[in-house]
C-alpha positions as semicolon CSV with decimal commas, in nm:
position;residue;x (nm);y (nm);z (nm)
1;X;0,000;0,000;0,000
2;X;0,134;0,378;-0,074
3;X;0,201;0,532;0,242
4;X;0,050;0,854;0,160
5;X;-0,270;0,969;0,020
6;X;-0,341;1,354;-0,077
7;X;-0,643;1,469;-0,165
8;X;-0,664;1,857;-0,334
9;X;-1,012;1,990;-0,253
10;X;-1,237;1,851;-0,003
11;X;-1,619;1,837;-0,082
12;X;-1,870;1,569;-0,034
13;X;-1,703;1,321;-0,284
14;X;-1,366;1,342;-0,101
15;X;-1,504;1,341;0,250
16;X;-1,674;1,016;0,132
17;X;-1,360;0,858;-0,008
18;X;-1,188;0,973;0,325
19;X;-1,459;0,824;0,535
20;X;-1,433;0,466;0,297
21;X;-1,060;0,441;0,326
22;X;-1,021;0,551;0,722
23;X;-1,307;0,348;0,861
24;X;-1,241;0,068;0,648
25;X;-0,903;0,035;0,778
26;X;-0,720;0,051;0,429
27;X;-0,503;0,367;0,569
28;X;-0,429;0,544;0,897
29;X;-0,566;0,874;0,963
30;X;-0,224;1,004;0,999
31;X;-0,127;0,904;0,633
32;X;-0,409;1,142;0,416
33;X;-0,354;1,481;0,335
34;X;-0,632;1,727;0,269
35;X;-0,638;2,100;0,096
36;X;-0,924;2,300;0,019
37;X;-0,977;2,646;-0,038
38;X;-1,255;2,592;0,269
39;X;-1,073;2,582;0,552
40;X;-1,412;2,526;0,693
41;X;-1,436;2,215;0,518
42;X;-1,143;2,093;0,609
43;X;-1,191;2,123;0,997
44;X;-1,521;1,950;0,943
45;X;-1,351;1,624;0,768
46;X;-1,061;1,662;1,052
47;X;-1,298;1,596;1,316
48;X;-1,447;1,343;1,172
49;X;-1,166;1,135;1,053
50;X;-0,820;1,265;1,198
51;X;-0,659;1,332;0,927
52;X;-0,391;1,560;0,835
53;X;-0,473;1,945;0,722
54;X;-0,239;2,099;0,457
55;X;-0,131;2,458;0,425
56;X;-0,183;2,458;0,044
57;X;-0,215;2,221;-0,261
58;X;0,161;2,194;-0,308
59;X;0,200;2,031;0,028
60;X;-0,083;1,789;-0,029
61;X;0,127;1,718;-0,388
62;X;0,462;1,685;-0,150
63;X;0,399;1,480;0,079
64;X;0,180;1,202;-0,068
65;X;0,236;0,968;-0,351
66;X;-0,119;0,920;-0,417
67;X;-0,297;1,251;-0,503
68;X;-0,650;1,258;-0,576
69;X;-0,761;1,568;-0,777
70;X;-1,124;1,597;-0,666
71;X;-1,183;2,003;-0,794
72;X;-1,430;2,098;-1,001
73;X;-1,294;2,030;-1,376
74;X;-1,271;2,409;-1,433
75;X;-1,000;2,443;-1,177
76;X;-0,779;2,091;-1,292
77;X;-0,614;2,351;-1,570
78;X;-0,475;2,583;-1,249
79;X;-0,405;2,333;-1,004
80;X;-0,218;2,092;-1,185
81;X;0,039;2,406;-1,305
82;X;-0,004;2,495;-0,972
83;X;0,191;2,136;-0,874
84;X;0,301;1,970;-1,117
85;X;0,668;2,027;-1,026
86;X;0,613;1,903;-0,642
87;X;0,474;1,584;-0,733
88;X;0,697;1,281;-0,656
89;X;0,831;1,110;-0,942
90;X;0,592;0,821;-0,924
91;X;0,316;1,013;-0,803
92;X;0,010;0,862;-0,882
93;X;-0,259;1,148;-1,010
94;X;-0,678;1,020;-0,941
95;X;-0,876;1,236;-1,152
96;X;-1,232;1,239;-1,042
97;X;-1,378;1,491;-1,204
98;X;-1,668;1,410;-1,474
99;X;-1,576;1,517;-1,832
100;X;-1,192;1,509;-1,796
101;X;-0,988;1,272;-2,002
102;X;-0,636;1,113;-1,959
103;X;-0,524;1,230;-2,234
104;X;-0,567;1,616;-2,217
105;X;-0,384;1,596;-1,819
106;X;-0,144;1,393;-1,963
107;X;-0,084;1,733;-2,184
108;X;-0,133;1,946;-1,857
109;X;0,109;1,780;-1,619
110;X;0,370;1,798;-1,942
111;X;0,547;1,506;-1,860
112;X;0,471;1,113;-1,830
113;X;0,243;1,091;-1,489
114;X;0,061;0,790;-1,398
115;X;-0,284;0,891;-1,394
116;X;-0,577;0,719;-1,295
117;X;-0,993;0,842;-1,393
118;X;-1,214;0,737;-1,130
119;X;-1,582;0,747;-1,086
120;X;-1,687;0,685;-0,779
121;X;-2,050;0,775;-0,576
122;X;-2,116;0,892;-0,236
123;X;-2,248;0,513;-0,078
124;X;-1,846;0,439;-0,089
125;X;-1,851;0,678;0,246
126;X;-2,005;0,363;0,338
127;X;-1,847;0,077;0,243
128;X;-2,100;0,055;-0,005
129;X;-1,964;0,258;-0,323
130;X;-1,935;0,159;-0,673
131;X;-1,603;0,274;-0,870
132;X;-1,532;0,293;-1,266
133;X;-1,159;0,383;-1,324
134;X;-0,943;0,377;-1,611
135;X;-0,589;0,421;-1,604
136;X;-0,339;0,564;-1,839
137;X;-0,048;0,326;-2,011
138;X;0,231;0,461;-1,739
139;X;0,037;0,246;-1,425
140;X;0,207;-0,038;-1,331
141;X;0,030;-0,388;-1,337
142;X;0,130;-0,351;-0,930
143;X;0,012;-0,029;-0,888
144;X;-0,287;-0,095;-1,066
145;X;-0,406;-0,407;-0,871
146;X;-0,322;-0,150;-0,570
147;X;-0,534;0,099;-0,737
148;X;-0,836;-0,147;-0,760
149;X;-0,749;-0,215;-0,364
150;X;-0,788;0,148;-0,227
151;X;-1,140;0,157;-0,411
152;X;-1,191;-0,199;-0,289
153;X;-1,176;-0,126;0,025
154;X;-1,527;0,115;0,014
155;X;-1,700;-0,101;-0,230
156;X;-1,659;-0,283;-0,564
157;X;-1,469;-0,122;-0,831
158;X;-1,457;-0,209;-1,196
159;X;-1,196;-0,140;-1,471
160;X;-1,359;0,028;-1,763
161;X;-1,224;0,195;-2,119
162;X;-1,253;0,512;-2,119
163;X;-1,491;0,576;-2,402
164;X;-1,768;0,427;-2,150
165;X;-1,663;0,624;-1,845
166;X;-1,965;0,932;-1,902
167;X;-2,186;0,599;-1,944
168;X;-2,097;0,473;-1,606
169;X;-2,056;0,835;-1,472
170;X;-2,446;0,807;-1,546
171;X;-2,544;0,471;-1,433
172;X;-2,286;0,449;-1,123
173;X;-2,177;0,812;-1,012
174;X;-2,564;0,994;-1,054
175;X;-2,783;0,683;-0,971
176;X;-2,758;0,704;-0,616
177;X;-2,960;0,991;-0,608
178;X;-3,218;0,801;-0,826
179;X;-3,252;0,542;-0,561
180;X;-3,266;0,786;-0,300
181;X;-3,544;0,942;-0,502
182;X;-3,713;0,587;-0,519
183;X;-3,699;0,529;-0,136
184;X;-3,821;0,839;-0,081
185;X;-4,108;0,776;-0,301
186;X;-4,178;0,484;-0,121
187;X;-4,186;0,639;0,208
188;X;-4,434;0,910;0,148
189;X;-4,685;0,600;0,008
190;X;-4,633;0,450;0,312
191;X;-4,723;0,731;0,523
192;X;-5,016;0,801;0,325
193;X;-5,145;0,479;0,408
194;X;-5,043;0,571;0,806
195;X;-4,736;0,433;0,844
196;X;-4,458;0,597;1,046
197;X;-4,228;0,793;0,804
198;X;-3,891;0,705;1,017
199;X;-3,996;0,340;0,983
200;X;-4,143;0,317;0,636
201;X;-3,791;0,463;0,534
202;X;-3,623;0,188;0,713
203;X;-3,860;-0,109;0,533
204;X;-3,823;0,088;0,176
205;X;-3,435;0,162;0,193
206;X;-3,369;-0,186;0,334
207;X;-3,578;-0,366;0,053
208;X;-3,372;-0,183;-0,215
209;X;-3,066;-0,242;-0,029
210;X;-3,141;-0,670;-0,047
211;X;-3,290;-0,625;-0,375
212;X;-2,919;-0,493;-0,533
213;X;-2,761;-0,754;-0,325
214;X;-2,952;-1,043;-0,488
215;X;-2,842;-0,891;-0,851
216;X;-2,468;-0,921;-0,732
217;X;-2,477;-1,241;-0,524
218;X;-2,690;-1,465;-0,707
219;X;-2,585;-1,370;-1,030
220;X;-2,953;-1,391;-1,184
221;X;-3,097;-1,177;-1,444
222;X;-3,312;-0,880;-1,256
223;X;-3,579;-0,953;-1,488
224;X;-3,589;-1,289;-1,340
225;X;-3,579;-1,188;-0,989
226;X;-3,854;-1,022;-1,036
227;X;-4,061;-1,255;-1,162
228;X;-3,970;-1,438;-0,877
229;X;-4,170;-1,193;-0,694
230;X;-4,459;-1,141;-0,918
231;X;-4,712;-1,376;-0,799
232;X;-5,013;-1,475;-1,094
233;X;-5,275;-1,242;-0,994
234;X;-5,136;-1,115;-0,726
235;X;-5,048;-0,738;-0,567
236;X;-4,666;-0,763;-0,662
237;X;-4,755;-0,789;-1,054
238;X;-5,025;-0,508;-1,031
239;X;-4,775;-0,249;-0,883
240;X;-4,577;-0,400;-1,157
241;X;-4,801;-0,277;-1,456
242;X;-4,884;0,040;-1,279
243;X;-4,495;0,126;-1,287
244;X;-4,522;0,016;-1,630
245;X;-4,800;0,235;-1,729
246;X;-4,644;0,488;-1,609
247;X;-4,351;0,481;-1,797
248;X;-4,151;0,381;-1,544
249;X;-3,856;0,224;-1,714
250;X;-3,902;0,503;-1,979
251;X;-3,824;0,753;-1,748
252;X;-3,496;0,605;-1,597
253;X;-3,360;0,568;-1,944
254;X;-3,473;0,923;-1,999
255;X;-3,265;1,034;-1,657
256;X;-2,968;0,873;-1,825
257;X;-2,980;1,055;-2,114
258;X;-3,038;1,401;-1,978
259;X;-2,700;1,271;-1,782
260;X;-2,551;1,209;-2,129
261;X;-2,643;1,496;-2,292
262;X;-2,549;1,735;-2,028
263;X;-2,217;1,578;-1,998
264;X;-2,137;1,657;-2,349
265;X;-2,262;2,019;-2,347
Protein backbone atom coordinates (compact mmCIF):
# COMPACT_ATOMS: atom_id res chain seq x y z
CA UNK A 1 0.00 0.00 0.00
CA UNK A 2 1.34 3.78 -0.74
CA UNK A 3 2.01 5.32 2.42
CA UNK A 4 0.50 8.54 1.60
CA UNK A 5 -2.70 9.69 0.20
CA UNK A 6 -3.41 13.54 -0.77
CA UNK A 7 -6.43 14.69 -1.65
CA UNK A 8 -6.64 18.57 -3.34
CA UNK A 9 -10.12 19.90 -2.53
CA UNK A 10 -12.37 18.51 -0.03
CA UNK A 11 -16.19 18.37 -0.82
CA UNK A 12 -18.70 15.69 -0.34
CA UNK A 13 -17.03 13.21 -2.84
CA UNK A 14 -13.66 13.42 -1.01
CA UNK A 15 -15.04 13.41 2.50
CA UNK A 16 -16.74 10.16 1.32
CA UNK A 17 -13.60 8.58 -0.08
CA UNK A 18 -11.88 9.73 3.25
CA UNK A 19 -14.59 8.24 5.35
CA UNK A 20 -14.33 4.66 2.97
CA UNK A 21 -10.60 4.41 3.26
CA UNK A 22 -10.21 5.51 7.22
CA UNK A 23 -13.07 3.48 8.61
CA UNK A 24 -12.41 0.68 6.48
CA UNK A 25 -9.03 0.35 7.78
CA UNK A 26 -7.20 0.51 4.29
CA UNK A 27 -5.03 3.67 5.69
CA UNK A 28 -4.29 5.44 8.97
CA UNK A 29 -5.66 8.74 9.63
CA UNK A 30 -2.24 10.04 9.99
CA UNK A 31 -1.27 9.04 6.33
CA UNK A 32 -4.09 11.42 4.16
CA UNK A 33 -3.54 14.81 3.35
CA UNK A 34 -6.32 17.27 2.69
CA UNK A 35 -6.38 21.00 0.96
CA UNK A 36 -9.24 23.00 0.19
CA UNK A 37 -9.77 26.46 -0.38
CA UNK A 38 -12.55 25.92 2.69
CA UNK A 39 -10.73 25.82 5.52
CA UNK A 40 -14.12 25.26 6.93
CA UNK A 41 -14.36 22.15 5.18
CA UNK A 42 -11.43 20.93 6.09
CA UNK A 43 -11.91 21.23 9.97
CA UNK A 44 -15.21 19.50 9.43
CA UNK A 45 -13.51 16.24 7.68
CA UNK A 46 -10.61 16.62 10.52
CA UNK A 47 -12.98 15.96 13.16
CA UNK A 48 -14.47 13.43 11.72
CA UNK A 49 -11.66 11.35 10.53
CA UNK A 50 -8.20 12.65 11.98
CA UNK A 51 -6.59 13.32 9.27
CA UNK A 52 -3.91 15.60 8.35
CA UNK A 53 -4.73 19.45 7.22
CA UNK A 54 -2.39 20.99 4.57
CA UNK A 55 -1.31 24.58 4.25
CA UNK A 56 -1.83 24.58 0.44
CA UNK A 57 -2.15 22.21 -2.61
CA UNK A 58 1.61 21.94 -3.08
CA UNK A 59 2.00 20.31 0.28
CA UNK A 60 -0.83 17.89 -0.29
CA UNK A 61 1.27 17.18 -3.88
CA UNK A 62 4.62 16.85 -1.50
CA UNK A 63 3.99 14.80 0.79
CA UNK A 64 1.80 12.02 -0.68
CA UNK A 65 2.36 9.68 -3.51
CA UNK A 66 -1.19 9.20 -4.17
CA UNK A 67 -2.97 12.51 -5.03
CA UNK A 68 -6.50 12.58 -5.76
CA UNK A 69 -7.61 15.68 -7.77
CA UNK A 70 -11.24 15.97 -6.66
CA UNK A 71 -11.83 20.03 -7.94
CA UNK A 72 -14.30 20.98 -10.01
CA UNK A 73 -12.94 20.30 -13.76
CA UNK A 74 -12.71 24.09 -14.33
CA UNK A 75 -10.00 24.43 -11.77
CA UNK A 76 -7.79 20.91 -12.92
CA UNK A 77 -6.14 23.51 -15.70
CA UNK A 78 -4.75 25.83 -12.49
CA UNK A 79 -4.05 23.33 -10.04
CA UNK A 80 -2.18 20.92 -11.85
CA UNK A 81 0.39 24.06 -13.05
CA UNK A 82 -0.04 24.95 -9.72
CA UNK A 83 1.91 21.36 -8.74
CA UNK A 84 3.01 19.70 -11.17
CA UNK A 85 6.68 20.27 -10.26
CA UNK A 86 6.13 19.03 -6.42
CA UNK A 87 4.74 15.84 -7.33
CA UNK A 88 6.97 12.81 -6.56
CA UNK A 89 8.31 11.10 -9.42
CA UNK A 90 5.92 8.21 -9.24
CA UNK A 91 3.16 10.13 -8.03
CA UNK A 92 0.10 8.62 -8.82
CA UNK A 93 -2.59 11.48 -10.10
CA UNK A 94 -6.78 10.20 -9.41
CA UNK A 95 -8.76 12.36 -11.52
CA UNK A 96 -12.32 12.39 -10.42
CA UNK A 97 -13.78 14.91 -12.04
CA UNK A 98 -16.68 14.10 -14.74
CA UNK A 99 -15.76 15.17 -18.32
CA UNK A 100 -11.92 15.09 -17.96
CA UNK A 101 -9.88 12.72 -20.02
CA UNK A 102 -6.36 11.13 -19.59
CA UNK A 103 -5.24 12.30 -22.34
CA UNK A 104 -5.67 16.16 -22.17
CA UNK A 105 -3.84 15.96 -18.19
CA UNK A 106 -1.44 13.93 -19.63
CA UNK A 107 -0.84 17.33 -21.84
CA UNK A 108 -1.33 19.46 -18.57
CA UNK A 109 1.09 17.80 -16.19
CA UNK A 110 3.70 17.98 -19.42
CA UNK A 111 5.47 15.06 -18.60
CA UNK A 112 4.71 11.13 -18.30
CA UNK A 113 2.43 10.91 -14.89
CA UNK A 114 0.61 7.90 -13.98
CA UNK A 115 -2.84 8.91 -13.94
CA UNK A 116 -5.77 7.19 -12.95
CA UNK A 117 -9.93 8.42 -13.93
CA UNK A 118 -12.14 7.37 -11.30
CA UNK A 119 -15.82 7.47 -10.86
CA UNK A 120 -16.87 6.85 -7.79
CA UNK A 121 -20.50 7.75 -5.76
CA UNK A 122 -21.16 8.92 -2.36
CA UNK A 123 -22.48 5.13 -0.78
CA UNK A 124 -18.46 4.39 -0.89
CA UNK A 125 -18.51 6.78 2.46
CA UNK A 126 -20.05 3.63 3.38
CA UNK A 127 -18.47 0.77 2.43
CA UNK A 128 -21.00 0.55 -0.05
CA UNK A 129 -19.64 2.58 -3.23
CA UNK A 130 -19.35 1.59 -6.73
CA UNK A 131 -16.03 2.74 -8.70
CA UNK A 132 -15.32 2.93 -12.66
CA UNK A 133 -11.59 3.83 -13.24
CA UNK A 134 -9.43 3.77 -16.11
CA UNK A 135 -5.89 4.21 -16.04
CA UNK A 136 -3.39 5.64 -18.39
CA UNK A 137 -0.48 3.26 -20.11
CA UNK A 138 2.31 4.61 -17.39
CA UNK A 139 0.37 2.46 -14.25
CA UNK A 140 2.07 -0.38 -13.31
CA UNK A 141 0.30 -3.88 -13.37
CA UNK A 142 1.30 -3.51 -9.30
CA UNK A 143 0.12 -0.29 -8.88
CA UNK A 144 -2.87 -0.95 -10.66
CA UNK A 145 -4.06 -4.07 -8.71
CA UNK A 146 -3.22 -1.50 -5.70
CA UNK A 147 -5.34 0.99 -7.37
CA UNK A 148 -8.36 -1.47 -7.60
CA UNK A 149 -7.49 -2.15 -3.64
CA UNK A 150 -7.88 1.48 -2.27
CA UNK A 151 -11.40 1.57 -4.11
CA UNK A 152 -11.91 -1.99 -2.89
CA UNK A 153 -11.76 -1.26 0.25
CA UNK A 154 -15.27 1.15 0.14
CA UNK A 155 -17.00 -1.01 -2.30
CA UNK A 156 -16.59 -2.83 -5.64
CA UNK A 157 -14.69 -1.22 -8.31
CA UNK A 158 -14.57 -2.09 -11.96
CA UNK A 159 -11.96 -1.40 -14.71
CA UNK A 160 -13.59 0.28 -17.63
CA UNK A 161 -12.24 1.95 -21.19
CA UNK A 162 -12.53 5.12 -21.19
CA UNK A 163 -14.91 5.76 -24.02
CA UNK A 164 -17.68 4.27 -21.50
CA UNK A 165 -16.63 6.24 -18.45
CA UNK A 166 -19.65 9.32 -19.02
CA UNK A 167 -21.86 5.99 -19.44
CA UNK A 168 -20.97 4.73 -16.06
CA UNK A 169 -20.56 8.35 -14.72
CA UNK A 170 -24.46 8.07 -15.46
CA UNK A 171 -25.44 4.71 -14.33
CA UNK A 172 -22.86 4.49 -11.23
CA UNK A 173 -21.77 8.12 -10.12
CA UNK A 174 -25.64 9.94 -10.54
CA UNK A 175 -27.83 6.83 -9.71
CA UNK A 176 -27.58 7.04 -6.16
CA UNK A 177 -29.60 9.91 -6.08
CA UNK A 178 -32.18 8.01 -8.26
CA UNK A 179 -32.52 5.42 -5.61
CA UNK A 180 -32.66 7.86 -3.00
CA UNK A 181 -35.44 9.42 -5.02
CA UNK A 182 -37.13 5.87 -5.19
CA UNK A 183 -36.99 5.29 -1.36
CA UNK A 184 -38.21 8.39 -0.81
CA UNK A 185 -41.08 7.76 -3.01
CA UNK A 186 -41.78 4.84 -1.21
CA UNK A 187 -41.86 6.39 2.08
CA UNK A 188 -44.34 9.10 1.48
CA UNK A 189 -46.85 6.00 0.08
CA UNK A 190 -46.33 4.50 3.12
CA UNK A 191 -47.23 7.31 5.23
CA UNK A 192 -50.16 8.01 3.25
CA UNK A 193 -51.45 4.79 4.08
CA UNK A 194 -50.43 5.71 8.06
CA UNK A 195 -47.36 4.33 8.44
CA UNK A 196 -44.58 5.97 10.46
CA UNK A 197 -42.28 7.93 8.04
CA UNK A 198 -38.91 7.05 10.17
CA UNK A 199 -39.96 3.40 9.83
CA UNK A 200 -41.43 3.17 6.36
CA UNK A 201 -37.91 4.63 5.34
CA UNK A 202 -36.23 1.88 7.13
CA UNK A 203 -38.60 -1.09 5.33
CA UNK A 204 -38.23 0.88 1.76
CA UNK A 205 -34.35 1.62 1.93
CA UNK A 206 -33.69 -1.86 3.34
CA UNK A 207 -35.78 -3.66 0.53
CA UNK A 208 -33.72 -1.83 -2.15
CA UNK A 209 -30.66 -2.42 -0.29
CA UNK A 210 -31.41 -6.70 -0.47
CA UNK A 211 -32.90 -6.25 -3.75
CA UNK A 212 -29.19 -4.93 -5.33
CA UNK A 213 -27.61 -7.54 -3.25
CA UNK A 214 -29.52 -10.43 -4.88
CA UNK A 215 -28.42 -8.91 -8.51
CA UNK A 216 -24.68 -9.21 -7.32
CA UNK A 217 -24.77 -12.41 -5.24
CA UNK A 218 -26.90 -14.65 -7.07
CA UNK A 219 -25.85 -13.70 -10.30
CA UNK A 220 -29.53 -13.91 -11.84
CA UNK A 221 -30.97 -11.77 -14.44
CA UNK A 222 -33.12 -8.80 -12.56
CA UNK A 223 -35.79 -9.53 -14.88
CA UNK A 224 -35.89 -12.89 -13.40
CA UNK A 225 -35.79 -11.88 -9.89
CA UNK A 226 -38.54 -10.22 -10.36
CA UNK A 227 -40.61 -12.55 -11.62
CA UNK A 228 -39.70 -14.38 -8.77
CA UNK A 229 -41.70 -11.93 -6.94
CA UNK A 230 -44.59 -11.41 -9.18
CA UNK A 231 -47.12 -13.76 -7.99
CA UNK A 232 -50.13 -14.75 -10.94
CA UNK A 233 -52.75 -12.42 -9.94
CA UNK A 234 -51.36 -11.15 -7.26
CA UNK A 235 -50.48 -7.38 -5.67
CA UNK A 236 -46.66 -7.63 -6.62
CA UNK A 237 -47.55 -7.89 -10.54
CA UNK A 238 -50.25 -5.08 -10.31
CA UNK A 239 -47.75 -2.49 -8.83
CA UNK A 240 -45.77 -4.00 -11.57
CA UNK A 241 -48.01 -2.77 -14.56
CA UNK A 242 -48.84 0.40 -12.79
CA UNK A 243 -44.95 1.26 -12.87
CA UNK A 244 -45.22 0.16 -16.30
CA UNK A 245 -48.00 2.35 -17.29
CA UNK A 246 -46.44 4.88 -16.09
CA UNK A 247 -43.51 4.81 -17.97
CA UNK A 248 -41.51 3.81 -15.44
CA UNK A 249 -38.56 2.24 -17.14
CA UNK A 250 -39.02 5.03 -19.79
CA UNK A 251 -38.24 7.53 -17.48
CA UNK A 252 -34.96 6.05 -15.97
CA UNK A 253 -33.60 5.68 -19.44
CA UNK A 254 -34.73 9.23 -19.99
CA UNK A 255 -32.65 10.34 -16.57
CA UNK A 256 -29.68 8.73 -18.25
CA UNK A 257 -29.80 10.55 -21.14
CA UNK A 258 -30.38 14.01 -19.78
CA UNK A 259 -27.00 12.71 -17.82
CA UNK A 260 -25.51 12.09 -21.29
CA UNK A 261 -26.43 14.96 -22.92
CA UNK A 262 -25.49 17.35 -20.28
CA UNK A 263 -22.17 15.78 -19.98
CA UNK A 264 -21.37 16.57 -23.49
CA UNK A 265 -22.62 20.19 -23.47
Amino acid sequence: MKSKIGFIGCGNMAKAIIGGIVTSGYTNPENVYASNRSMEKLIDVQQHYEIHIAENNKSVAQNCDIVFLSVTPDMYPSVIDEIKDDLWEDAIVILIAAGQTLAQNEERFQRKIKLVKAMPNTPVEVGEGMTSISLNQFVTEEEKEEIRGLFSSFGRVEIIDENTMDIASAVGGSSPAFGFLYIEALADAAVLYGMPREKAYTIAAQSLLGSAKMVLETGEHPGKLKDDVCSPGGTTIQSVAALENSGFRSAVIKAVRANMEKLGD
